[in-house]
C-alpha positions in Angstrom: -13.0 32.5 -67.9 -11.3 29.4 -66.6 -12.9 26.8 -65.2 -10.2 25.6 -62.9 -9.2 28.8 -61.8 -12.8 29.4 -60.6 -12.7 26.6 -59.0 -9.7 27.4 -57.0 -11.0 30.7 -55.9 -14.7 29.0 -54.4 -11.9 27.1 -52.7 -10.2 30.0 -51.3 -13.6 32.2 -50.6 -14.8 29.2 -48.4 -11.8 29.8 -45.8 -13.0 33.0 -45.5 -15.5 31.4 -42.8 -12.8 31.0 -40.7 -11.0 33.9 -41.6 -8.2 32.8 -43.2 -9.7 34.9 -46.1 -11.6 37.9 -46.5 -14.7 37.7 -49.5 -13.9 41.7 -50.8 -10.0 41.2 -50.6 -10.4 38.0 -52.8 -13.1 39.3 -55.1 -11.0 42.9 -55.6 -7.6 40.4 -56.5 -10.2 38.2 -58.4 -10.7 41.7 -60.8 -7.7 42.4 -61.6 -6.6 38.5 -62.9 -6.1 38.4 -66.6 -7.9 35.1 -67.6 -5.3 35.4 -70.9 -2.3 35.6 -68.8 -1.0 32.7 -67.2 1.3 34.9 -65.0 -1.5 37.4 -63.7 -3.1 34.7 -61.0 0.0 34.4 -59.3 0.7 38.1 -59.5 -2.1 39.7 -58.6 -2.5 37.2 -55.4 1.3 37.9 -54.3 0.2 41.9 -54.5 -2.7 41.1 -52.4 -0.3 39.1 -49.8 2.2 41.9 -50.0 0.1 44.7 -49.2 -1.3 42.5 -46.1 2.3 41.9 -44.8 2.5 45.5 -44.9 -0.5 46.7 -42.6 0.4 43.5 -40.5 3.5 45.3 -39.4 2.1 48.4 -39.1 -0.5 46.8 -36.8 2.5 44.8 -34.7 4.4 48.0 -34.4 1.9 50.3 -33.0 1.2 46.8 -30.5 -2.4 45.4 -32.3 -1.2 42.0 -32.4 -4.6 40.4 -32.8 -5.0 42.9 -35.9 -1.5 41.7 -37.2 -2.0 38.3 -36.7 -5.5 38.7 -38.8 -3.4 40.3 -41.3 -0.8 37.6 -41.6 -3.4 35.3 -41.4 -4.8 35.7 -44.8 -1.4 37.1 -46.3 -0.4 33.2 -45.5 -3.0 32.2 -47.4 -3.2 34.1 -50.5 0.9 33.6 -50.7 -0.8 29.7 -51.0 -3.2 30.5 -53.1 -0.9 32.5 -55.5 1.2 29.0 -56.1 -1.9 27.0 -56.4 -1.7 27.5 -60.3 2.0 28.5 -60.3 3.1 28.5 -64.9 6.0 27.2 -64.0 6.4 25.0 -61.0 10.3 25.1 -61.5 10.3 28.7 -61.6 13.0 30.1 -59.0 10.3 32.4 -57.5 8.5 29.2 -56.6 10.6 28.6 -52.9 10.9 31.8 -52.6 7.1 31.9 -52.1 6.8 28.9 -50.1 9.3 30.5 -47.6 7.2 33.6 -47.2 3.7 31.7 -46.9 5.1 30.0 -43.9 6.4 32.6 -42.4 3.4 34.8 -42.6 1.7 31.8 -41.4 4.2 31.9 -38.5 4.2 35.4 -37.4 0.4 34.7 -37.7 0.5 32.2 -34.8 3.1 34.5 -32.6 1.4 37.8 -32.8 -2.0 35.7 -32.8 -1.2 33.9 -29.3 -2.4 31.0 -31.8 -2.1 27.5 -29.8 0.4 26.4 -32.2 4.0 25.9 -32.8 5.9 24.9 -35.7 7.8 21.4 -35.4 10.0 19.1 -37.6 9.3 15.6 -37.2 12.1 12.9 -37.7 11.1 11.4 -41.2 14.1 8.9 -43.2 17.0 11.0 -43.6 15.5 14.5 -42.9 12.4 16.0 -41.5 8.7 16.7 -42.2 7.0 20.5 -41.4 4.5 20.5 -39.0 2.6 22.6 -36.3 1.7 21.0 -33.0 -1.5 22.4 -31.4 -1.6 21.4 -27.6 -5.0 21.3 -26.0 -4.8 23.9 -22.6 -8.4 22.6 -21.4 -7.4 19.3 -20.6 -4.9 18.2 -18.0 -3.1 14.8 -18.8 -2.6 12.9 -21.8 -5.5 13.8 -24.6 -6.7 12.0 -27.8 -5.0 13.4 -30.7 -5.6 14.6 -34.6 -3.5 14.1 -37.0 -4.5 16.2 -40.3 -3.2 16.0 -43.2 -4.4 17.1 -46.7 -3.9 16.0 -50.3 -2.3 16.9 -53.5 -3.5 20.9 -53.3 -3.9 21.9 -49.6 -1.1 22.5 -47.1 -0.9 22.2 -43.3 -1.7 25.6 -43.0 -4.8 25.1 -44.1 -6.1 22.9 -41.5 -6.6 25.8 -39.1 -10.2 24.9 -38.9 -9.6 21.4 -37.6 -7.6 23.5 -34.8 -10.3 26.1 -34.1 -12.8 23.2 -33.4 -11.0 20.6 -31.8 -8.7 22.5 -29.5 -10.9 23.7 -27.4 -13.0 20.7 -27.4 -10.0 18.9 -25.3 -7.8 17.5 -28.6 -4.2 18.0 -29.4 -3.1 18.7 -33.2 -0.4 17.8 -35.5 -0.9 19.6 -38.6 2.0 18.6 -41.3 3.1 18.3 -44.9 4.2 15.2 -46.4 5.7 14.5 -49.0 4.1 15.6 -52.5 2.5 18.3 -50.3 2.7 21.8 -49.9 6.3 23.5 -48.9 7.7 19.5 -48.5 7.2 19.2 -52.4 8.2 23.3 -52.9 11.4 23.6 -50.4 12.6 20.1 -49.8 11.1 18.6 -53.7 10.4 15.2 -52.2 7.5 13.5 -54.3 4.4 11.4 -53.3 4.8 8.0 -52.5 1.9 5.4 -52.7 2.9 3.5 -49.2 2.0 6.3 -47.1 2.3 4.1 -44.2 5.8 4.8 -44.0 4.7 8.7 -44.1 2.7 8.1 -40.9 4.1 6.0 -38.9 6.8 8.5 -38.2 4.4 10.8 -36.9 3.1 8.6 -34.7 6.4 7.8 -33.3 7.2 11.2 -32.6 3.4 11.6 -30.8 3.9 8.8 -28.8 6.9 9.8 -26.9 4.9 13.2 -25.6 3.3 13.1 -22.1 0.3 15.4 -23.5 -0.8 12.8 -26.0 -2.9 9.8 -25.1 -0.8 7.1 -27.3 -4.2 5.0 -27.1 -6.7 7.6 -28.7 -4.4 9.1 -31.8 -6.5 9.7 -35.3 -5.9 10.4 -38.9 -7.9 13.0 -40.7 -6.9 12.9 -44.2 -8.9 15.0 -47.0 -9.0 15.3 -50.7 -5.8 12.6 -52.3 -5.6 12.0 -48.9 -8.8 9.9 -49.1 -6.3 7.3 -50.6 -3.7 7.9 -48.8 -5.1 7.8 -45.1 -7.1 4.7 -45.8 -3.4 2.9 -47.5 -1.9 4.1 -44.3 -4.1 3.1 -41.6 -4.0 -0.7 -43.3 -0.5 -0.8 -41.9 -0.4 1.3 -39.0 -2.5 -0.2 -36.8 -1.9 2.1 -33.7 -4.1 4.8 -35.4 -7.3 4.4 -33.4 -9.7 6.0 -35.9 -9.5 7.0 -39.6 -11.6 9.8 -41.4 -11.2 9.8 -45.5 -12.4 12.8 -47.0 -13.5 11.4 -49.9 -13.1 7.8 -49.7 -11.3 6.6 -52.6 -12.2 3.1 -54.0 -11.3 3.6 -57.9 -8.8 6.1 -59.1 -10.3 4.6 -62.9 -13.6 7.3 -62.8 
């Protein structure tokens, strides 16, 4: 067995709560990994997206769209979880994969109805992935999220920050950073430890928007974001509220 891979897969079967993964699909592509090959993780996972991709557009075609976007859904998410312990993170395949985990991701949120849409914020001399969710129960400027995660997750994988606040009268800006999920895979910028000038962008671009309350804007940051929320909300002093998820004090233990 390998400990890390099991690991990895808990983490994957507790999306399935809010189906973003399905407990028999991951426990059948959990059988057939090869704990001797390096390649079979990554394999097996892209099989399982594949063959989801496939009855998503079966589903679209004969006009299920909820059923499609259900399938795209997790197809999204096991095309994640298939790079999580990518053998060769220079490997060609590697954007390739990125590419089609957002788009499943996308088609997801289209044939879904989802209460996102993809956006590229202004960040330096390029742009930063996001998705913007909009609260519809709220007329007026509302307090907004921003979510971000850490040196594993992506953006994507925020949909249950959007499932709960959304309907409770929030906006969302889910979005990759760099180090983080497709940023790192399709653009190859790396971390950076003044991750103030990571969020401060975002804010900027929030700011500007006549749905978002410029006065109630927070930063959700989990995992290696518990470092780098806390190291931007120092500096950027407009954030009105800061969660760390953990808080970290000493990168020593």
């Amino acid at each position: 067995a390998d400990d890390i891979l099991n690991e990895v897969g808990l983490y994957y079967l507790g999306q399935a709560w809010y189906q973003a993964t399905d407990v028999g699909e991951m426990l059948e592509t959990f059988s057939r990994c090869n704990a001797s090959d390096p390649w079979s993780w990554t394999l097996e996972f892209c099989k399982t997206a594949e063959r989801l991709e496939d009855l998503a557009k079966e589903s679209a075609d004969a006009g299920h769209h909820r059923s499609a976007g259900h399938y795209y859904l997790r197809a999204a998410t096991y095309r994640r979880a298939a790079l999580h312990r990518h053998p060769d993170p220079y490997h060609p395949e590697v954007p390739i994969q990125a590419q089609l985990a957002v788009s499943a991701f996308e088609k997801f949120i289209t044939e879904f109805e989802y209460p996102c849409k993809p956006v590229k914020i202004p960040y330096e001399d390029t742009t930063l992935p996001g998705y913007l969710c909009i609260s519809p129960n709220i007329n007026g400027p509302a307090p907004t999220i921003i979510f971000q995660e850490g040196k594993d997750g992506w953006a994507e994988d925020g949909k249950f920050i959007v499932d709960e606040a959304v309907p409770r009268g929030y906006n969302v800006l889910l979005f990759d950073g760099p180090g983080i999920g497709k940023v790192m895979r399709l653009q190859g910028l790396p971390f950076r430890h003044d991750w103030e000038n990571v969020i401060t962008p975002l804010v900027d671009y929030l700011i500007d928007m006549d749905e978002v309350d410029e006065n109630n804007i927070a930063l959700i940051a989990v995992s290696l974001g518990g470092y780098l929320g806390p190291r931007a909300a120092a500096y950027e002093h407009r954030l009105k509220a800061l969660i760390a998820n953990p808080g970290v004090v000493d990168w020593s233990i």
